[in-house]
N, C-alpha and C positions, 0 to 999 in steps of 0.2 A: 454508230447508231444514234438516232434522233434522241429525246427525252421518251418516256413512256407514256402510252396512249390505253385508256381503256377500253376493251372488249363489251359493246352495248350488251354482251347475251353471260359476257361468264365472269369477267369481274378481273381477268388474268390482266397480266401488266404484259404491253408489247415490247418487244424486243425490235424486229426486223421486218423488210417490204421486199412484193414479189409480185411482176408481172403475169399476166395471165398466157401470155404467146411468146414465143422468143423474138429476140430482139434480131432486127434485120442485119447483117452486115456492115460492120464500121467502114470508115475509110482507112485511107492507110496514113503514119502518122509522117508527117513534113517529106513529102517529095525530092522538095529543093535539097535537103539536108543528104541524101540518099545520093542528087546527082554534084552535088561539092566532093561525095566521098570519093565518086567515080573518078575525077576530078585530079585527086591530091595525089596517085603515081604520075602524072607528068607535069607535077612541081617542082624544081630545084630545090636542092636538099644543102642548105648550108651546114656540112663536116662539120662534127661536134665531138669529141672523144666522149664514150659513153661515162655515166657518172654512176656511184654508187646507190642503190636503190636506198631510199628512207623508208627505214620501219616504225612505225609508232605507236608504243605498248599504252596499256592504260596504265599510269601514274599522272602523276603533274607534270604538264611538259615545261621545256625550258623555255617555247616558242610561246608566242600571246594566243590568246583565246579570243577572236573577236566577239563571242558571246559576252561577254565579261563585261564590255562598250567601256574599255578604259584604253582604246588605241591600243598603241606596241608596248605596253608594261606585260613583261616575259610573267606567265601565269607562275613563277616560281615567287614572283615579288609583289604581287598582289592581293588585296585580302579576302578573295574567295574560292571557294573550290570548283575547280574548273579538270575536264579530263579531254582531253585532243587525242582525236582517234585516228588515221592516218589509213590511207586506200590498202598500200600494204598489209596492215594490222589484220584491216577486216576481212581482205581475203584466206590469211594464215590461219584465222580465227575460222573460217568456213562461214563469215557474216550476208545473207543472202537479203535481209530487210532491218526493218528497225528492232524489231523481237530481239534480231540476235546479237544486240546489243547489251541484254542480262549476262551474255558467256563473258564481259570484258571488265565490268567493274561491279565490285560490290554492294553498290548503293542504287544499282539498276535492277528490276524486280518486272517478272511478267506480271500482269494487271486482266487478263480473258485474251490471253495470246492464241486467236484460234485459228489456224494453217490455214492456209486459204484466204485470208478476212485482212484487216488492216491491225496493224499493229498497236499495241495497247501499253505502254508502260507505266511503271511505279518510279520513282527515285524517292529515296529515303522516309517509305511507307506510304508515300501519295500517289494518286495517281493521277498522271499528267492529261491535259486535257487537249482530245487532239484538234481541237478549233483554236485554240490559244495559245498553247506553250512548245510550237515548234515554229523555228523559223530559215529561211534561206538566206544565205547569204545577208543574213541579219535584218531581215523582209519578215511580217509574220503571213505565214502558209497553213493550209487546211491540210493535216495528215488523216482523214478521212476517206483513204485511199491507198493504195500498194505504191511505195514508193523507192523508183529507181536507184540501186546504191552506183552503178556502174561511174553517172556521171558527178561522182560525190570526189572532191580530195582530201574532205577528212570531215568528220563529226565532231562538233564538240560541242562538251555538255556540260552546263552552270547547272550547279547542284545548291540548293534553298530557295530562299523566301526569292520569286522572279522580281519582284515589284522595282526592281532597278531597272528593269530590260524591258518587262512588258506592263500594257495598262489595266488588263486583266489577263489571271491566270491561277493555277491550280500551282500552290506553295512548292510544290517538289523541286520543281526547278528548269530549265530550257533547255532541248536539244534543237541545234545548228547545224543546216547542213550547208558545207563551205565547196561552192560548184567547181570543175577545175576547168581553170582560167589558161590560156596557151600562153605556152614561155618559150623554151627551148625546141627546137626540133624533134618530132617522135615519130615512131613507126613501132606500137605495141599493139599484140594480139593476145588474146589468153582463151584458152579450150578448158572445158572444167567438167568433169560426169560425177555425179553423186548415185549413190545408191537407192531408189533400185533402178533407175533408168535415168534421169533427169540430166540434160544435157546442155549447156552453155558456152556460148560464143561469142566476145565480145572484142574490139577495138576501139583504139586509143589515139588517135592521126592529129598532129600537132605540126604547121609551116609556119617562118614567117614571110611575109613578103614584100618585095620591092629591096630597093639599092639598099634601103639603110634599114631594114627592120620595123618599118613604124605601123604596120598593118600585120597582126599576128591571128591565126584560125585554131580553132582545135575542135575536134569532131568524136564524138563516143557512140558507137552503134553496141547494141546488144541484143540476143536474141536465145530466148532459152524455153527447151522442151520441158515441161515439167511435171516429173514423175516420183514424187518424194514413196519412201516407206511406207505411208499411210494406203491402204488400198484405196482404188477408186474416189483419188482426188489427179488423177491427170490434167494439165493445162497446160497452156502455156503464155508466154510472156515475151514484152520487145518493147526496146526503147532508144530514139535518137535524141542527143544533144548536139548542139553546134553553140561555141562560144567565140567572141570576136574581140578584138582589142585595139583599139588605134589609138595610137600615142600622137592625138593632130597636131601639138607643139611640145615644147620641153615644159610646161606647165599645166597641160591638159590630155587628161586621157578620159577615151571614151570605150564602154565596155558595153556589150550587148551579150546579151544569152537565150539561149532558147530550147525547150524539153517538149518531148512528146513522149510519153508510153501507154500500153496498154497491156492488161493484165487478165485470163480467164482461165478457171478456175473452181473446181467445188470446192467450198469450206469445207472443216471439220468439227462435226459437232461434238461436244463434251457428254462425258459418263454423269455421274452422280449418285448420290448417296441410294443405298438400297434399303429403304427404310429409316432407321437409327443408325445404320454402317458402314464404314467405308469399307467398300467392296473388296476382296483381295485380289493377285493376279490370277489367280487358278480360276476366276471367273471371268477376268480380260481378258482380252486379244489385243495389244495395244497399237497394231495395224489396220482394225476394223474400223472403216467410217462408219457410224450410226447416220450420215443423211445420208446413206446409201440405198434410197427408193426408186423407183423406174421413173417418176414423175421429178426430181430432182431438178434441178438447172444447174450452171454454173453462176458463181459470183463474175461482174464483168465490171472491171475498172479500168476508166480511161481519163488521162490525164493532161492538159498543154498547160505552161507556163511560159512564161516570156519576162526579161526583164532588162531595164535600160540604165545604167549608171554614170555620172558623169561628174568625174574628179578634176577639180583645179587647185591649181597652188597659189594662194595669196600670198608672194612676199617669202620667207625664210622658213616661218614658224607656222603658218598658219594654211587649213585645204578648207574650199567648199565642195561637200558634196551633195548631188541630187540620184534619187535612186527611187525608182519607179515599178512597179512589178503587177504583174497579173495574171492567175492563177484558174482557169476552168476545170474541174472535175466533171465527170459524168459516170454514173455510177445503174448497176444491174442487180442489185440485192436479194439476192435468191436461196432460201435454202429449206428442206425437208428437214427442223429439229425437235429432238425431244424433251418435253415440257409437264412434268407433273403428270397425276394420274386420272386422268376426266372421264367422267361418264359423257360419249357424245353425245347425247339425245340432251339431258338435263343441266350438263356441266358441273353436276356437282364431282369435285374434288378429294381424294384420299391416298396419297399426298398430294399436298399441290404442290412442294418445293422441290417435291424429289421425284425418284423414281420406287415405285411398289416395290416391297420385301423381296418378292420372286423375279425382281430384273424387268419387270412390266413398265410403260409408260405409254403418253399420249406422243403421238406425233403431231405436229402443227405445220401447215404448210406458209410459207412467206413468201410473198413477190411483191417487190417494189419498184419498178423498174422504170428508167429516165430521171434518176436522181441528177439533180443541177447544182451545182454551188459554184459559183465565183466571188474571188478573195481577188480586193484591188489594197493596194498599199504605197503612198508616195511620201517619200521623207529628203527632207531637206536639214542638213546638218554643217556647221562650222566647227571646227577644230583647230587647237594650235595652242602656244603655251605664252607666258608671260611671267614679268618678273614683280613683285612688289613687297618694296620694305625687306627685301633679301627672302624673301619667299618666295618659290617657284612653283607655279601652277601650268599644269593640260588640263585642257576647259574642253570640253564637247557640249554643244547646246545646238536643240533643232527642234523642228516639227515633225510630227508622224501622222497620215491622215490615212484610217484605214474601211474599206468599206467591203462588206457580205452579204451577198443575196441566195437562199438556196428554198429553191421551187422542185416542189416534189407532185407526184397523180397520188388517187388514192389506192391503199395499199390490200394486196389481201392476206389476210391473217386468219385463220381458219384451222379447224380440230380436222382431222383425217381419219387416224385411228389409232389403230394399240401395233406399238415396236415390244420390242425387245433384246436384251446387251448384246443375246448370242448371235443377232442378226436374223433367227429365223421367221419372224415375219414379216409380210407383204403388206402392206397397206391399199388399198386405192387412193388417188388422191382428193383433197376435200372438194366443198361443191363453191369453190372461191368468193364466199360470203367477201365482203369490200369494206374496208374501214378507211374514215379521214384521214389524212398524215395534216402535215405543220410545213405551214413557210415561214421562214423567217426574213428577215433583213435588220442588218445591226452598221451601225457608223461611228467613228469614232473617232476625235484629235485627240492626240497626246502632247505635252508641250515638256519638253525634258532639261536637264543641266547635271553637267556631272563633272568635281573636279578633285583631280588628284594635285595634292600639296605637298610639297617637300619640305620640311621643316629642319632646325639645325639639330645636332645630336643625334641623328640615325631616326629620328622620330617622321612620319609620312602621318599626312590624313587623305580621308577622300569622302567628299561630300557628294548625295546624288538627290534628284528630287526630280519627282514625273504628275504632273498636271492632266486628269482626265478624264475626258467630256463624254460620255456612253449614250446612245440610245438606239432600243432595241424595240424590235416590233413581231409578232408573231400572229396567226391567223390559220386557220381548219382548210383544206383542200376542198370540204364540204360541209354544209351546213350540219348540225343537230338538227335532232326533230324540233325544237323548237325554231328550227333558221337563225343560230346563234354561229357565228363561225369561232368565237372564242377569242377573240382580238386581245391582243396587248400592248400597249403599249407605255414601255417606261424608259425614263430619263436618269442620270446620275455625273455627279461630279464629283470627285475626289481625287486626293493626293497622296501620293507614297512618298516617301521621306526614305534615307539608309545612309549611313555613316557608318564610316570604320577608324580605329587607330593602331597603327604598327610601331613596332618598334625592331631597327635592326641590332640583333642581341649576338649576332658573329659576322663575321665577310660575307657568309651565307647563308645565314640562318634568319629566318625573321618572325618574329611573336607578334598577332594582331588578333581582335577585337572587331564584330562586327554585329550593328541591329538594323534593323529594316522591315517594312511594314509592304504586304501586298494586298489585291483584292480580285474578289469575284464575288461573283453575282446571281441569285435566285429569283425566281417568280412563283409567287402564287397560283397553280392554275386559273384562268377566266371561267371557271364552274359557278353553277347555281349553287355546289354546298359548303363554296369556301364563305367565311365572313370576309374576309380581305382581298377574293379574288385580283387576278391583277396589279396587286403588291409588288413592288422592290423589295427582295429581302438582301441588303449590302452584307457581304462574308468575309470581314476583314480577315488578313492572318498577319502574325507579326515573328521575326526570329531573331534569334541571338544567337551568335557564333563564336568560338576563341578558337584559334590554330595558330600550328608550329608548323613551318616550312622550314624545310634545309633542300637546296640544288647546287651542288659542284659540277663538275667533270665525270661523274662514277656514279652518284648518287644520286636518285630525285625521289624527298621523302614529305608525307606531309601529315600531322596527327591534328585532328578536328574536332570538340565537344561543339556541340548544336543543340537547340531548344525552338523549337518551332509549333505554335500554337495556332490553329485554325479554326473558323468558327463554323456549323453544324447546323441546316433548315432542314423539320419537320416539320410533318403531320400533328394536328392533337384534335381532341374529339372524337364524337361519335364517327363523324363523314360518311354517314349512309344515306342521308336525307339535304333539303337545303338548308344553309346558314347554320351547318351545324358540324364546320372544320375551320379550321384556322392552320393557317403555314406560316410559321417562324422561326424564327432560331433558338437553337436546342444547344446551348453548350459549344463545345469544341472538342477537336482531335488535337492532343497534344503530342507530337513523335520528339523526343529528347534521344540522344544516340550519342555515339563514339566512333568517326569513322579514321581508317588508315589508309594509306598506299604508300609502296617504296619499289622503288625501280633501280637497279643496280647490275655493277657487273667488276669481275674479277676475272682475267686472262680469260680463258675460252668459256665460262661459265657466264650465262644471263640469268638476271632476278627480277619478276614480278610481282608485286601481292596489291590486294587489296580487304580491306574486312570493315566490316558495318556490326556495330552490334548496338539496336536499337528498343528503345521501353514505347513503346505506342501505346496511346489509350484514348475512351475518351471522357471527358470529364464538362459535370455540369448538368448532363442529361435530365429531360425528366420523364423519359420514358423507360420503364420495367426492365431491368437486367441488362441494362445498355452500361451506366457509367465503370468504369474501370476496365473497360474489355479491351483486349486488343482488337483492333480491326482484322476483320477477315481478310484471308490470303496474304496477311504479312510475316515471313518470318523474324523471329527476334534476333537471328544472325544469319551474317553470309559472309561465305569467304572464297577470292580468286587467286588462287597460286598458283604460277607459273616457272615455268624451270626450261633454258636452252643450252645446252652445250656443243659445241663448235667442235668438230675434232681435227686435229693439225695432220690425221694421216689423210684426210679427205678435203681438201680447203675448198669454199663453198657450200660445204655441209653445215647443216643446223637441224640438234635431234631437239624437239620440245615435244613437251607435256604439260598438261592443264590439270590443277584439282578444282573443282565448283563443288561449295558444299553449303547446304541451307540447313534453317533450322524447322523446326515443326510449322503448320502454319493452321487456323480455326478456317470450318469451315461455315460456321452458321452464326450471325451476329446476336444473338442472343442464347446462347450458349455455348460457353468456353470448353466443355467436358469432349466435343464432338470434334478433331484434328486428324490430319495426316501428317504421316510421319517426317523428319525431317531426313534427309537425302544427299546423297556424295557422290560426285561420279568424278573419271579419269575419260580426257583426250587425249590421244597421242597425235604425233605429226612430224615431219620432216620435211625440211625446203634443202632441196641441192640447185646452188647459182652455178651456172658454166659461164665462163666468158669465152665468148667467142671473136674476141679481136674487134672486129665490126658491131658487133652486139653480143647480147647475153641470152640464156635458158632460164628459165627458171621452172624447175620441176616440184611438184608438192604431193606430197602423199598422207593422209588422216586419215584415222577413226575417232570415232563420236561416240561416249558411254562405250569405253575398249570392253569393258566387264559386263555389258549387257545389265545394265544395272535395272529392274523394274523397280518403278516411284511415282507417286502421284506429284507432280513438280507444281501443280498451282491449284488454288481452290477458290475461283472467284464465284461472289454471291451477285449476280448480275440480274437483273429484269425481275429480281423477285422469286428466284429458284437458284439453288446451289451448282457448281458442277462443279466438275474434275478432269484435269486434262493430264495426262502422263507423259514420261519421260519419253524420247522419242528411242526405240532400241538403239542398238550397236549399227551405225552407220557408215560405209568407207567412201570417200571420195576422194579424187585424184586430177592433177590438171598440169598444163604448162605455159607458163608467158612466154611469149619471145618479144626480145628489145632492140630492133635495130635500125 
């Protein structure tokens, strides 16, 4: 969702946008991709004995992270925390988008995770921004949108200060999604039903071709009905990839990719406080959609990317690479939600943040529709290593030029009437009063260098430093009554710094030390009653790290103290009138914490954990019952423990279970007294592999919350009103790959 827009009649902060007609008929996505698939049965299939599938849990993997932008240093030997999430993992896991990404590690945290909608995460009490802090194949991407896991081969996720990776972004830290690239010859399919209907289809089709292999395809189709537990959120979803690889010489490879999906959909709207209360379940239904009005729409997200890469080898030690990419979203933002308690006629408010003692609220109707955003990104990078004075250095230095354009109509947001929790009333829908949205366009070089040094005595450093040029521009879809459209425009330059020092303190063990500085950025609104309207307000964050890594053969463990401090822009003033607000920064959020993971195994027994136990606050403030508070919807722990065992009368078999357990979390940022409880639930699950000589089965069978556990699982305070989204009940699904 956009920044928040004022309501010229009621004062409420917008959330969301919504067309007035439905949207005509899309096309369909990439043709061409659909007749390659037709295509690849009467390909020659170069015999490959099939290989054991990779599973990859969440701990520290042994493998590199390329989020990390330290090349092949194996993330066991490097000084940040990094989690590599593998295609496997997330199917085992039942990971259907980025949301379900909180089931895998503990320092991953819903943020207004709402079904239907785009995914919204925390990592270690922040929450990530999804213009900024996700990237592709080490490309940054707009996650402003429902995005395909099918053509994903693994996740991975830098946990702290980003300002190594990115030029701007939200401290928590970056998820990577790493596309999968054709290797070896495939023929996989996978069928997948979730409860209560939801139905998915997807393939996997991977050739190379000619005499010697130097042109290799690989093709992911997916296609899924989609009927989750929620009532009255049916849609569905489909998505093609095709990726290409030619190896033109022994020194040059060339890599193309290319994604289409689309996605439609009702959201699901959030409960909320019933006055002073949080509601109990003898009052839920935690199946009930509340935008469930006859006048509804679906959410409709459509997405292409394309991107071009191209790898050469300088000599021994040293590659250029060039990497190009381009990103169009188009988006249908539609939904019937409930919002405070309004008089329609006068708008006055009682509650505005909640819903009435007796379960009463206002509905508001949103339609925004022919959302545009395109994200261009081309980087140019050298790597390679060198020796000097008996020190050994990999150097990565390059340019990043990235540019966003997103062109929106104006939106309607508008009062309806009066809902309520048990569903039974009807609303008509509103008389689609019209309000402005915001275009933006933002551009930016980055100028980078980062090097890791090997020093004698077990001793490493690693030096990084990012150079960066911003400027952003913003403008109204439509005039104010004055014929002001509210323009902005601002410029900035700054640099992030990060250094680390390790020390190898066993064969396997390594002790280091890490500080680094990131940034992001605020604006003043362009209003008549700011003093500084159209201001830069620059949001440095800065963190410090210490951790212990041990990885063997058996073992992969890693224990983290963190200190991450962020800075904080408000409001002061009256701001009811002109020249009589000001917008600047207010302090910081300080998240200090203790995080773990360990991954292990002993004969037929597997071990997973992870745990975050974290002190957030914020500090400095100078507004009223703010300083010391935890932030809303953080809990102060979490923890993922996992358990598989293997049993020798059944080979193939693997019985797991999952505990996820959080701790309390506030739901109102200016008073601590008002929480939901903290909450525990159990997965079960079980994968039987068959080999079939030629290929393999794989069978998988889960439940979701086995114990039916009822919990309010997040309480984000969003647009200016509280809600509450619960646990999803006891869900089974069931499915099978086949590999051959």
């Amino acid at each position: 969702m956009e920044p928040k827009h004022t309501h010229s009649r009621t004062g409420l902060a917008r959330t969301r946008r919504l067309p007035t007609t439905q949207a005509p008929p899309r096309r369909r996505a990439w043709p061409v991709a659909a007749a390659i698939g037709a295509l690849f049965p009467a390909l020659p299939v170069h015999a490959q004995p099939p290989g054991p599938q990779t599973v990859t849990v969440t701990a520290p993997a042994p493998a590199a992270a390329a989020v990390a932008g330290f090349g092949a240093t194996a993330a066991a030997r490097s000084p940040l925390q990094t989690v590599v999430l593998g295609a496997g993992a997330l199917v085992d896991a039942g990971v259907q988008d980025l949301a379900g990404l909180v089931r895998l590690d503990a320092s991953v945290g819903d943020a207004y995770n709402a079904p239907g909608y785009w995914s919204i995460l925390s990592v270690r009490g922040y929450t990530l921004d999804n213009r900024f802090n996700y990237r592709r194949d080490g490309l940054p991407i707009n996650a402003e949108t429902a995005l395909a896991l099918e053509p994903v081969e693994r996740i991975e996720l830098l946990k702290g200060t980003s300002g190594i990776q990115a030029g701007t972004s939200a401290p928590g830290g970056l998820v990577n999604l790493v596309v999968k690239r054709p290797g070896r010859d495939r023929r996989e399919a996978r069928i997948e039903w979730r409860q209560s209907g939801s139905l998915l289809a997807a393939a996997d089709l991977g050739q190379r071709l000619g005499a010697d292999g130097a042109l290799a395809v690989r093709l992911n189709l997916a296609a899924e009905r989609l009927d989750p537990m929620v009532r009255d959120t049916r849609g569905r979803r489909s998505s093609a990839a095709l990726a290409v690889d030619w190896q033109a010489g022994p020194a040059t490879l060339l890599q193309f990719e290319l994604e289409s999906g689309r996605q439609r959909q009702p959201s699901v709207a959030g409960y909320s406080l019933l006055g002073d209360r949080v509601p109990g379940f003898d009052r839920i239904d935690v199946r009930r959609n509340l935008n469930a009005q006859p006048w509804r729409q679906d959410v409709v997200f459509e997405g292409d990317t394309a991107s071009l890469r191209w790898q050469q080898r300088l000599g021994a030690d040293w590659r250029l690479t060039l990497h190009g990419m381009r990103q169009r979203l188009r988006t249908d933002d539609r939904t019937a939600f409930p919002y405070g308690n309004y008089d329609p006629f006068t708008f006055d408010c009682d509650p505005c943040d909640r819903f009435a003692p007796d379960g009463r609220f206002s509905y508001w109707e949103y339609i925004s529709d022919n959302e545009r955003r395109t994200s261009d990104a081309l980087q140019a990078m050298v790597a390679g290593g060198m020796r000097t004075g008996g020190v050994e250095h990999a150097v990565e230095a390059g340019v990043l030029r990235t540019g966003y354009r997103a062109r929106f109509a104006d939106q309607v947001f508008d009062i309806a009437g009066i809902g309520a929790i048990d569903g039974s009333l009807v609303t008509p829908r509103s008389s689609g009063f019209l309000d402005a949205n915001t275009d933006r366009d933002e551009r930016g070089t980055e100028l980078f260098v980062r090097d890791a040094i090997t020093l004698p005595a077990g001793w490493q450093a690693w030096l990084g430093l990012r150079h960066v040029r911003l400027q952003r521009e913003s403008r109204r879809t439509s005039p104010d009554g004055d014929g002001s459209l509210r323009a902005t425009d601002v410029r900035t330059t700054e640099t992030t710094p990060w250094l680390a020092l390790a020390r190898q303190v066993g064969p396997r063990t390594m002790l280091y030390a890490s500080w680094g500085r990131g940034l992001e950025t605020d604006v003043a609104p362009n209003r008549a009653r700011y003093t500084n309207a159209g201001a830069l307000i620059p949001l440095a964050s800065r963190q410090f790290e210490v951790g212990l890594k041990h990885g063997d053969e058996r073992v992969e463990a890693a224990l983290t103290l963190f200190d991450i401090d962020r800075g904080v822009a408000a409001d002061f003033g009256a701001c009811g009138a002109a020249a009589t607000c000001t917008r600047e920064r207010d302090g910081s959020a300080r998240h200090r914490g203790v995080e773990a993971a360990w991954q292990g195994s002993a004969g037929r027994f597997g071990w997973q954990a992870s745990a975050l136990w974290l002190d957030a606050a914020r500090r400095g403030s100078r507004q009223a019952r703010v300083d010391g508070l935890r932030p809303v919807n953080v809990p102060a722990m979490s923890l993922r423990l996992g358990g598989e065992y293997r049993p020798a009368a059944r080979p193939g078999l693997a019985l797991m279970a999952t505990l996820h357990a959080e701790g309390d979390r506030l739901v109102l940022p200016y008073d601590a007294s008002v929480r939901v409880p903290g909450w525990a639930r159990v997965d079960l699950a079980l994968r039987w592999r068959q080999d079939l000589g030629a290929g393999t089965l794989t069978w998988r069978l889960a439940v979701d919350n086995a114990a039916d556990r009822r919990a309010w699982k997040e309480s984000p305070y969003q647009f200016g009103h509280a809600y509450l989204y619960p646990l999803p009940p006891r869900t089974w699904r069931a499915g099978v790959a086949a590999s051959f």
